[in-house]
Structures are given as structure tokens and as C-alpha cells.
N, C-alpha and C positions, 0 to 999 in steps of 0.2 A: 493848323497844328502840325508838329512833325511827324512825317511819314514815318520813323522810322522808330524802334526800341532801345534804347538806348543800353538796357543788359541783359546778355544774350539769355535766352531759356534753356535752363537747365534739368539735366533728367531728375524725373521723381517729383515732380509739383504737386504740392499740397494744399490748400486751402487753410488759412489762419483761422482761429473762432472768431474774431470781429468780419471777417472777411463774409464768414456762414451766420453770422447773425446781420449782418445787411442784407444777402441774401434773401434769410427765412425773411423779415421785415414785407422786401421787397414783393414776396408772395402771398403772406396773410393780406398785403392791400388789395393785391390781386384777387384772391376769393373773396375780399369782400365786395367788389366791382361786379365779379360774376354771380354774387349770391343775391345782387340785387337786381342783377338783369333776366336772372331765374325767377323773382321773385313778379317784375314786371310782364317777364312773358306770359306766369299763370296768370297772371290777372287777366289779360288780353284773350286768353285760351277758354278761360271761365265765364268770360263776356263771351265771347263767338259761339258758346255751348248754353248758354241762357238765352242767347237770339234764336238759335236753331228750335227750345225748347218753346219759346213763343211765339213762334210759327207753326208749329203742330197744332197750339190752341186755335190757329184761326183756320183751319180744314175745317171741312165738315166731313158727317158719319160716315159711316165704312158704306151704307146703301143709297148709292150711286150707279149711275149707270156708268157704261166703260167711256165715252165719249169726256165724260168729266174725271174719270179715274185717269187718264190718260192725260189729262188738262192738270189733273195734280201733281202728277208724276214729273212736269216740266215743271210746274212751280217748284215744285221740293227740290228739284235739283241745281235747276237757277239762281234761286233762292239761296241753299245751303255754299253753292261756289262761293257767290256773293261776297256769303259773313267770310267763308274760306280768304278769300284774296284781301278784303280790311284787315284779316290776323293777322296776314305775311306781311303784308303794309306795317301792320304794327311790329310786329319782331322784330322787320328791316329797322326801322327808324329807332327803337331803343338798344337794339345792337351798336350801332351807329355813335350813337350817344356813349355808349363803351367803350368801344373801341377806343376812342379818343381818351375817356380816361386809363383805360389800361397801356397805352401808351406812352403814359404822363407818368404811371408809375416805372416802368422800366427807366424813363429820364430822371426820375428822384432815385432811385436806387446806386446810379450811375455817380453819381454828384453827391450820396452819401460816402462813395468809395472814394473818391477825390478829396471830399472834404479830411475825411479820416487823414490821410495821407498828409496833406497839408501843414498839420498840427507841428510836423517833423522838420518843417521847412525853417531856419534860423532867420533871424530878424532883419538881416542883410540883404537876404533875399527874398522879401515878401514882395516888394513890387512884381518880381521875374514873376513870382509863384500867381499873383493873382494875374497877372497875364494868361498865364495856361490854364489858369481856370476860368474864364471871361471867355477864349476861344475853347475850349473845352465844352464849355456850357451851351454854345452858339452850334457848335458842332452836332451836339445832344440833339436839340431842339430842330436842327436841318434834317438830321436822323429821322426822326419822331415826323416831320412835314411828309418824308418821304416813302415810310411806312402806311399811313393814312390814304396817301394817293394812290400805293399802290394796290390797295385792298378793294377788290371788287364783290362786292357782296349782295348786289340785286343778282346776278346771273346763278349764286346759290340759293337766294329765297324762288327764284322763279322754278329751277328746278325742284326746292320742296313744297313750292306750290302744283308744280305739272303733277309731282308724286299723290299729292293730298286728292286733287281732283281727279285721278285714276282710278283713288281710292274709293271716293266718292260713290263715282260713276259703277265701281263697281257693287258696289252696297246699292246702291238702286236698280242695276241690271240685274241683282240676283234677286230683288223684293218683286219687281213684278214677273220675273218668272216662277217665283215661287207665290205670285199673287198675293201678295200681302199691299195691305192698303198702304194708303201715301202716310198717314199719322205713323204707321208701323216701321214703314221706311225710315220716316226723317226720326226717331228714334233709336233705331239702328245707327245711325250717324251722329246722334248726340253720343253715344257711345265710344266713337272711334274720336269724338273732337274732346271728349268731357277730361278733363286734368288729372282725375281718380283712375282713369285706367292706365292699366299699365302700356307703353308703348305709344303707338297715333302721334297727334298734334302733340302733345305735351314733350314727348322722347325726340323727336324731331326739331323743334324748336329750341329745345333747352341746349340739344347736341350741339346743332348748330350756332348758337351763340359762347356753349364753353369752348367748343374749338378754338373759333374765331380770336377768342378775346386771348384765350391761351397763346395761341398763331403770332398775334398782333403784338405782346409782350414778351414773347420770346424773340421776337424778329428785331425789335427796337433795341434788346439788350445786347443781341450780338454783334448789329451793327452797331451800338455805339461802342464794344469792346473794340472792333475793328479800328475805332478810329482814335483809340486810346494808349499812345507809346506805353504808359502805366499799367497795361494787361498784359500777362506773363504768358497766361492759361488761362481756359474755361473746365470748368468740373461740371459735368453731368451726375443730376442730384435727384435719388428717386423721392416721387412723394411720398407723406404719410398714406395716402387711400390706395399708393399701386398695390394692388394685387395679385394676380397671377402672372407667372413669368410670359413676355411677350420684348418685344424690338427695344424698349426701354432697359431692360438688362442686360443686353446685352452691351448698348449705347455705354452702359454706366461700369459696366466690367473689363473690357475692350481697353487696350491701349499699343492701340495703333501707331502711336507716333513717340512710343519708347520715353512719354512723360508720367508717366503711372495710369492706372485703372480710373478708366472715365475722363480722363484730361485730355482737352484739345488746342491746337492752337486755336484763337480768334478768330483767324479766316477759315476754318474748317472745322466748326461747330456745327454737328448735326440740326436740322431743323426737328419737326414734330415730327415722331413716324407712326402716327395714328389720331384716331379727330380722339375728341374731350381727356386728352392728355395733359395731365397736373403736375409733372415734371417738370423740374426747372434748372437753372445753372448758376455756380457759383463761380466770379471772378477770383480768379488768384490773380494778384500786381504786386511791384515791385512794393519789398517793404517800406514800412517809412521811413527807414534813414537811407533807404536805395533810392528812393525817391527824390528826397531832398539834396542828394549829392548831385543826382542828375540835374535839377533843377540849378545849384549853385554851380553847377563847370559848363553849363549850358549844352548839356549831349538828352535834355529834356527842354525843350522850347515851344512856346505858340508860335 
């Protein structure tokens, strides 16, 4: 595709309503992706919390002597790692599985904006035009290859696994100083893993996968605006659920580059400035008869 814009950006960019309804689109897919990855994590978290729960059964009574009280205390801990590192295993692997489709939405979103655009293109010129969209499309999808590769996400599950098993260890360092039996203990830790409480396993896991997945469709969108003569500007777009002012208002008020409030070029489109960030961006492009003229004088080419 061509490097270059074919009409220069000018002060004051605004986003069109079809432009902010591809957008919103673009995003309700998105929380639907993460609400089922949430949805998988508890499941995974409710399992690791019912195995913990059926290993208490198999201790026996609190009158033991310390030699086997000591013998339990390794089991319980052993033990509870155990189901710990299958959960991050499993997070890992249906993050994963996310990822990729959150991904795949930022590329449909991309190619809803082309297509729109298209509509404007005269009939003389449809070969040119699906030209640029054939290498437009081809572009997306290299985008989207190179997003995927670049996402390292065992080195954040390990480290909320090293965290889990701190935790662990410390719920068990404190039961036998405070001598409480091993059933007592590993109950204590059904607590910190159980999906009902607030925080633990559950706020850990969820974070890390809406980040992620946020992360991963935000990155895909702005490099595919990069690589689109058709993008003017990017708008920084708070979400419905922001709430207290933080780095996102500012992002979205901020106009830095003398194109109005919250607009950026394509190459200098803030990333996320905080984890489970539901903020998103909407593309401003040339309109469609700015579009289509490029297309027809050829200063828009694959």
C-alpha cells in the first residue's frame, strides 16, 4: 500500500457518526470476547476452589500428633500450589484463545471503515478501488500476525502465579504459627482462591486477561490505522464504565498536536495508560468523496 496520505490533516478533526458507530460496533464485540473470557476464567477459579475444598475432606482430625501435623502442612501446601499452577495454565490458554479473537475484531472494524468509504468510489474506478482493498486487507491481517507474536503472556501468568504462591505460603506460615490445623489452613485458602471473594484469584485473573485483551485490540487498531493513507486522525474515546478522573482524561482532553481535544496522528496514538482499560479510539478518514477522488487521480494506491 501507499506510504503516504494523500490529503494533508487538517486542524480541528472530528469524527463523523458512521465513523463513531463502527467504532462503538467495534467495541461492544470486544466486551463480548472479554465477558466470555471472564466468564471462562470463573469457571477455571471455581474448579481450583472445589479441588482445594476436596482435599480438606481427605485430612484427618485435628488429634494428631505434630510429626503428621507437619506431614499435613506439606500436603496442604503442595497440594494447594498444584491446583494454583493448572488455574494459571488455564487462564494462560483461554486468554490465548482471546487474544486472537480480539484481534480479529480490531481487523473487522478496520475493513468496516474501508468498506463504508468504498461505496463513494465511481464505477470507473472499482477495479483501482478493490485493489486497495485486497492490499489493505492483506496489510490488516500482517498487522494482526504481528500483534499475536508480539504478546508474551506466559511471563505475566508466571508472575501471577509467583504472586498466588507468596500468598499461599503465606496463609500457611501464619496457620501454623498460629497453630491452627491443616483443614483450617487449606480453608483459609479456599477463601483467597474462592470466585465470591472480593479480590485473590478471581481480581487477578480477570485483570489480567481484560487488560490483555484490551492491550491486544487497541495495538491491532492503531497499527492498522498506521498503515492506512485513509486515516486522517485517531479520537480518544472514553468509555461508558470510566469513572474517576485518571491518565484517560486527560488522553481524551489533551490536544497536543493543534487537531482538536483527544485527536492524534496515527503514528502517535497513546497506548493504554493503565491495566483493565475500556477505552477505545475512533478513526477519523478521509471522507468518502475524498476518498474516492484519491482513488480516481491515483495519489490513493495499493
Amino acid at each position: 500500500m501507499a506510504a503516504h496520505r494523500s490529503v494533508e490533516v487538517r486542524v480541528g478533526l472530528r469524527s463523523l457518526p458512521w465513523q463513531e458507530r463502527i467504532s462503538k460496533q467495534g467495541q461492544k464485540s470486544l466486551i463480548k470476547t472479554i465477558q466470555a473470557n471472564d466468564a471462562r476464567v470463573l469457571k477455571a477459579i471455581q474448579a481450583a476452589a472445589d479441588d482445594v475444598e476436596a482435599l480438606i475432606k481427605q485430612l484427618p482430625g485435628p488429634n494428631v500428633g505434630n510429626t503428621v501435623r507437619r506431614a499435613q502442612y506439606r500436603q496442604i501446601r503442595d497440594a494447594i500450589k498444584g491446583i494454583d499452577k493448572e488455574l494459571w495454565k488455564q487462564v494462560e490458554a483461554t486468554t490465548n484463545a482471546s487474544l486472537s479473537q480480539a484481534t480479529q475484531h480490531a481487523v473487522s472494524e478496520n475493513k468496516q471503515l474501508l468498506d463504508y468509504l468504498m461505496r463513494a468510489v465511481p464505477s470507473n474506478a472499482t477495479i483501482l478501488a478493490q485493489s486497495y482493498r485486497s492490499s489493505a486487507l492483506r496489510s490488516f491481517q500482517d498487522v494482526r500476525s504481528r500483534v499475536l507474536n508480539d504478546i508474551k503472556l506466559s511471563g505475566k501468568v508466571f508472575r501471577n502465579t509467583a504472586l498466588m504462591n507468596g500468598e499461599i505460603d503465606s496463609i500457611v506460615n501464619e496457620g501454623i504459627l498460629l497453630q491452627r490445623s491443616a483443614a483450617e489452613i487449606a480453608d483459609d485458602v479456599v477463601g483467597y482462591i474462592n470466585p465470591d471473594t472480593p479480590g485473590g484469584a478471581r481480581y487477578a485473573a480477570q485483570r489480567l486477561g481484560r487488560t490483555e485483551l484490551n492491550n491486544a485490540f487497541h495495538t491491532t487498531s492503531i497499527r492498522c490505522y498506521q498503515e492506512s493513507p485513509h486515516v486522517r486522525g485517531v479520537q480518544w474515546e472514553l468509555s461508558g464504565s470510566h469513572g474517576q478522573d485518571d491518565d484517560c482524561d486527560e488522553l481524551a482532553d489533551t490536544d497536543e498536536f493543534d487537531l482538536g481535544a483527544g485527536v492524534y496522528p496515527p503514528e502517535d496514538v497513546p497506548f493504554k495508560p493503565h491495566p483493565q482499560c475500556f477505552c477505545y479510539t475512533t478513526a477519523i478518514t478521509l471522507t468518502p468523496e475524498e476518498f474516492a477522488d484519491g482513488i480516481v487521480s491515483g495519489e490513493i494506491a495499493a
